[in-house]
N, C-alpha and C positions, 0 to 999 in steps of 0.2 A: 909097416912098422917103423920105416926109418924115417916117416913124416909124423910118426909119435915122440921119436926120442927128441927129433929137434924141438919137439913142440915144448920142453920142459920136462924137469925130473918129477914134475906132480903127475899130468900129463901122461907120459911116460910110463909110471908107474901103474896108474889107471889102466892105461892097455895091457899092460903085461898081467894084470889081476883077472880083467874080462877073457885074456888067453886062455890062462889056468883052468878056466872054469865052465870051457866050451863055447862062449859065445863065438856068432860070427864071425870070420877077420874084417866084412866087409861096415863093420859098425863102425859108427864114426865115434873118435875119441872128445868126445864134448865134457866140461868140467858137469860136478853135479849141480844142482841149481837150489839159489838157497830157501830152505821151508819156510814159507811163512811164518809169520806170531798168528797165533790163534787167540783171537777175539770173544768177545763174551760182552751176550746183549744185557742191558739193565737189570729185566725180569732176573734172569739167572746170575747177576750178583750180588743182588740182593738177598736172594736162596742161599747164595753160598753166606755171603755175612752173618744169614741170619742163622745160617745150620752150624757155620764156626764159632757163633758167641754160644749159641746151646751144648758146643761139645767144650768146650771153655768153663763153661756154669757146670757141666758135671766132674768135672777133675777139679774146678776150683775151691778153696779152703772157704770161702761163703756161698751157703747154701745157695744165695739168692742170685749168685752168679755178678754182681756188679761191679762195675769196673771204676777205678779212681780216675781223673779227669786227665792225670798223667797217663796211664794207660792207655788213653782214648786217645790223648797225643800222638802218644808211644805206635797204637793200632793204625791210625793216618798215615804217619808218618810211612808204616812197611807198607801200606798197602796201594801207595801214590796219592794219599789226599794231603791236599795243599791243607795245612795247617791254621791257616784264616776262615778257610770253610768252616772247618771243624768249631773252630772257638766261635765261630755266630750260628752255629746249629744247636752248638752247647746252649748257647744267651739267649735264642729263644727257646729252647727245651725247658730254661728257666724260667721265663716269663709265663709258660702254660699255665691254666689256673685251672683248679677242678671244676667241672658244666655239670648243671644236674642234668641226666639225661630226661628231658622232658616229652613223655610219653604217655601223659595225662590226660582228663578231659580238658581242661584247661586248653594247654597247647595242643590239643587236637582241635579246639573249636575256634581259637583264640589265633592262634599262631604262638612262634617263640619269643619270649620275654627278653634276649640275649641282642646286646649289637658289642661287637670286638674290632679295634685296627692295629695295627702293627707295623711298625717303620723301623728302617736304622736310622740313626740321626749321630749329629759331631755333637765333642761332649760328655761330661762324666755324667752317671746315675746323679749325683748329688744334685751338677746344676740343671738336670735335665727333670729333675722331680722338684726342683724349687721353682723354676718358669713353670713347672705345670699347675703347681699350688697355687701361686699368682693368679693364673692365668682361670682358673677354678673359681675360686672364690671371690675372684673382680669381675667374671664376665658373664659367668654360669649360674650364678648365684648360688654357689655349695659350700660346704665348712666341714671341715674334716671331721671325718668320725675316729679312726683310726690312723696313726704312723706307724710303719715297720721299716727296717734295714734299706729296703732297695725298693718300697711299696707304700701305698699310698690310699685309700681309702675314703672319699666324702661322700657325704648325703646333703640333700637340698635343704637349704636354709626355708625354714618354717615361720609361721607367724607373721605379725604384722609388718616387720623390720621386714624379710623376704619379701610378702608383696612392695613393699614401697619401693626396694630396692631394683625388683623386675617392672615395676612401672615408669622407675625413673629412667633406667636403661632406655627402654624402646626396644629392645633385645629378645628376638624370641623366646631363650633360653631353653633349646631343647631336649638340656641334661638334667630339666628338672623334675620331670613327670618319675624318675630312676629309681629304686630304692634305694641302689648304692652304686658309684661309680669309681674305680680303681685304675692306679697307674703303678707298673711295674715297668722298674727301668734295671737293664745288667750290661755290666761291660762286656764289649767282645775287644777292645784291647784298651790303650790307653788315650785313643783318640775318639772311639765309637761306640755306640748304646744303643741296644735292643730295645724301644720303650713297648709296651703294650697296653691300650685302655681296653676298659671292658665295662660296660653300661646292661644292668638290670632290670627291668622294668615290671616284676615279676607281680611288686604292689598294686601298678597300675591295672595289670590285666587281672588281676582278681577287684579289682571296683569296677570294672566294667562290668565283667562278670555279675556282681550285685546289681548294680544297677540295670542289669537286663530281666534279673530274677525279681526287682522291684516291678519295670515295666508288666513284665508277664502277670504276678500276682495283682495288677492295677487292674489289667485288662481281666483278668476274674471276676473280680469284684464286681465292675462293671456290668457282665455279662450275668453277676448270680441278681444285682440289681434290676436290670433287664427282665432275667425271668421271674422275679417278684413283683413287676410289672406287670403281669402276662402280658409281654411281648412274643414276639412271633420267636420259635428258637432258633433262627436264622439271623436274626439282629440280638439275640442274647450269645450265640457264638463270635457275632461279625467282632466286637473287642477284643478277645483275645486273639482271633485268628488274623487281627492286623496288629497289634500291639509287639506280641509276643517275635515274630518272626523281622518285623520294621525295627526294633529295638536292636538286635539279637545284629542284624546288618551293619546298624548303626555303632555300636559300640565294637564289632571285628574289625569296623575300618579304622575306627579313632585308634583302638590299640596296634595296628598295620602300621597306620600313619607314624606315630610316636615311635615306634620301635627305628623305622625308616628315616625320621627326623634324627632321633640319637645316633643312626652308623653313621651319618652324613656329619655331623657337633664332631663326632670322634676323629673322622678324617680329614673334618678342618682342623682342626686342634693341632694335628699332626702334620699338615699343612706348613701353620704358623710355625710348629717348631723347630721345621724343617730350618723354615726363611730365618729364622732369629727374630719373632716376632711374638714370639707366645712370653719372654719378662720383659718385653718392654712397656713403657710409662703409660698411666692408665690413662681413657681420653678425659676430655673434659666429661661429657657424662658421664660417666663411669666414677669419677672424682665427686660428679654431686650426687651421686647414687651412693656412696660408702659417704659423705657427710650429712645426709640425710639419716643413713640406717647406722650412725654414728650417735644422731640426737636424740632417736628413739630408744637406744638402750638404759 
């Protein structure tokens, strides 16, 4: 006892409680030791976030449960998220564009019509959607269909000025097969921007599509030919059973290829605009290419 009391009035204390209370005299008076922080893996905070914004949405005055972006600040902020995360999870929550869910025979036979990239990059929306227009309509050979607030919209330049223009290039051009190609650009503060393209090709895979169903109706033909011949019905089949399925390979790969060529266009785009490369001066081809499809207007 009397090498508790010198030990401290905490100490001290401590033994004279474990006295009271029957324990041994022969226990040693050691401080308590302190609990750990209880941790909590991913999975289960995401459950809990998700199970506090649902009890959030039913006491809250909108039905729909949504929360103002100050809120969401507001919600970071208690919760330990760095507030920069938040604003670029916001900017690309913005940039999401609606996908049709492609569950057709089309994209069941075909593959998907879709290619998307997404970068952060330095820079406002404004100048970050004006080098992409540039950089669109000089290099890609596209023209705007569409302008919106933070959004952007072309489709391939058609007709004769188009081709001359992609012949003059030398330029693959492999935004151009697209039906429509878009650029969404949003702040995450006053130095940086979510940009996000997104390339369609949804046209293209429906003319393959035909032109497989053309292939196949040829090889009929051929084979109803054949047996108006009296040919053998083994060489009245042999057209379609090679036409139909050769075609069918042939036009899955060209729409593969194109699809694969667009992610590749998008993520150099993004590339350049990375480097500060996407408004710079156009080259010299490029220049006789728009003074060419200048004179044909």
């Amino acid at each position: 006892m009397a090498g508790c009391y010198r030990a401290g009035s905490v100490y001290g204390s401590a033994c004279i409680a474990a006295l009271t209370v029957g324990f041994p005299h022969y226990l040693s008076c050691m401080p308590d030791s302190p609990t750990p922080p209880v941790t909590v893996d991913r999975a289960a905070v995401d459950r809990i976030l998700a199970r506090a914004l649902e009890l959030q949405a039913s006491t809250s005055a909108d039905p729909e449960g949504r929360l103002s972006e100050a809120q969401l600040l507001a919600l970071a902020k208690e919760v330990g998220l760095d507030p920069l995360n938040l604003r670029q999870a916001l900017a690309e929550e913005k940039t999401r564009v609606a996908v049709v869910d492609e569950r057709g025979l089309l994209a069941g036979l075909y593959g998907s019509a879709g290619a998307s990239a997404q970068r952060t990059v330095r820079g406002t929306p404004a100048q970050v959607l004006k080098a992409l227009d540039d950089w669109m309509q000089r290099e890609e050979s596209l023209i705007p269909q569409r302008y919106f607030g933070e959004r952007i919209v072309w489709e391939a330049r058609t007709g004769l000025v188009g081709q001359v223009r992609r012949a003059v290039s030398g330029r693959g051009h492999a935004l151009v097969r697209a039906t429509t190609v878009s650029a969404t650009a949003i702040a995450i503060d006053e130095g940086r921007v979510v940009v996000r393209l997104d390339a369609h090709l949804g046209g293209y895979r429906a003319l393959m599509a035909q032109q497989n169903v053309a292939f196949t109706g040829l090889g009929l033909v051929a084979g109803g030919v054949l047996v108006a011949l009296h040919f053998a019905l083994l060489a009245a089949v042999a057209p379609v059973a090679l036409l139909a399925p050769g075609a069918f390979m042939s036009m899955r790969a060209s729409h593969r290829a194109s699809v694969a060529r667009a992610q590749l266009a998008l993520e150099q785009v993004l590339d350049r605009l990375e480097r500060g490369e996407a408004g710079r001066p156009p080259s010299l081809l490029s220049m006789l290419a728009a003074a060419v499809g200048g004179r044909q207007r």
